[in-house]
N, C-alpha and C positions, 0 to 999 in steps of 0.2 A: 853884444857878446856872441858872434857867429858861434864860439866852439859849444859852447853853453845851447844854442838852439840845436844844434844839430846832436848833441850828446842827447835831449831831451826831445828828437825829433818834433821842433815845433817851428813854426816860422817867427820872424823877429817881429813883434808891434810892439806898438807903443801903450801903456799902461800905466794909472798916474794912480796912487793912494793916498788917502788923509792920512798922515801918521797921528797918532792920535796920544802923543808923550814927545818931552824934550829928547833931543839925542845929539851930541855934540862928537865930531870926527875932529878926535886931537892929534892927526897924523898930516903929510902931505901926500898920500893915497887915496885915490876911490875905493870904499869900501861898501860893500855890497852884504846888508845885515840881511839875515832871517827874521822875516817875519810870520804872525799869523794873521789871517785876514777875515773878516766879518762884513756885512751887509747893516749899513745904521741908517735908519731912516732913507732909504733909497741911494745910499754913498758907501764908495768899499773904503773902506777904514783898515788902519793895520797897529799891531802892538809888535815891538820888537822881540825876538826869544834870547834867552839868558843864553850866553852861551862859557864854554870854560876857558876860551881866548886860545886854545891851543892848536888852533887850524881842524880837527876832529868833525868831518861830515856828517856824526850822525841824528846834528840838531835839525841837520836839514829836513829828513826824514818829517821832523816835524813841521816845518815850515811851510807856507801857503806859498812862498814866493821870496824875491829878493828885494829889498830896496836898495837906490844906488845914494849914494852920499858924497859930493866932491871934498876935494881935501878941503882941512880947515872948515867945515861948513858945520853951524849952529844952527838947529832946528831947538829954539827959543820957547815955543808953545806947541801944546797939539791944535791939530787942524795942518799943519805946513802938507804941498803938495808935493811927491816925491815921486821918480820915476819908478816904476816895479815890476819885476822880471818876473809871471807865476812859473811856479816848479811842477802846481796840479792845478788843476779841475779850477777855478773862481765860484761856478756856481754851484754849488751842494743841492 
């Protein structure tokens, strides 16, 4: 997401989280959830944040980062590896 790095002055890598809950993308779009992120046992692990579905950025505020979700894609259990965009800092 070049406009996404460059809005947030960062260079693009690559960064992969445990999501750590089911989460199912009932659309045929990439969706790109808010998450919050923690340190488990030596693994960055992510919970998705609630949001009110109305496009409204200022869950972001809260969020650690993004994860990406292709269309149709079922994340079944926690543990699945997800790609993740951080928005801040990873390490506190």
């Amino acid at each position: 997401m070049p406009w996404l790095n460059k809005s947030l002055g960062t260079k693009s890598s690559q960064f992969t989280v445990f999501l750590k809950e089911p989460f199912v993308n009932k659309t045929d779009l990439t969706l790109f959830v808010g998450v919050k992120t923690r340190i488990e046992e030596g693994v960055l692990c992510a919970n998705t944040l609630r949001t009110s579905g109305s496009g409204v950025l200022l869950n972001l505020s809260r969020a650690s980062g993004l994860v990406q979700l292709e269309p149709n894609q079922v994340v079944e259990e926690d543990g699945a590896v997800l790609p993740f965009i951080p928005t801040k800092s990873i390490i506190v």
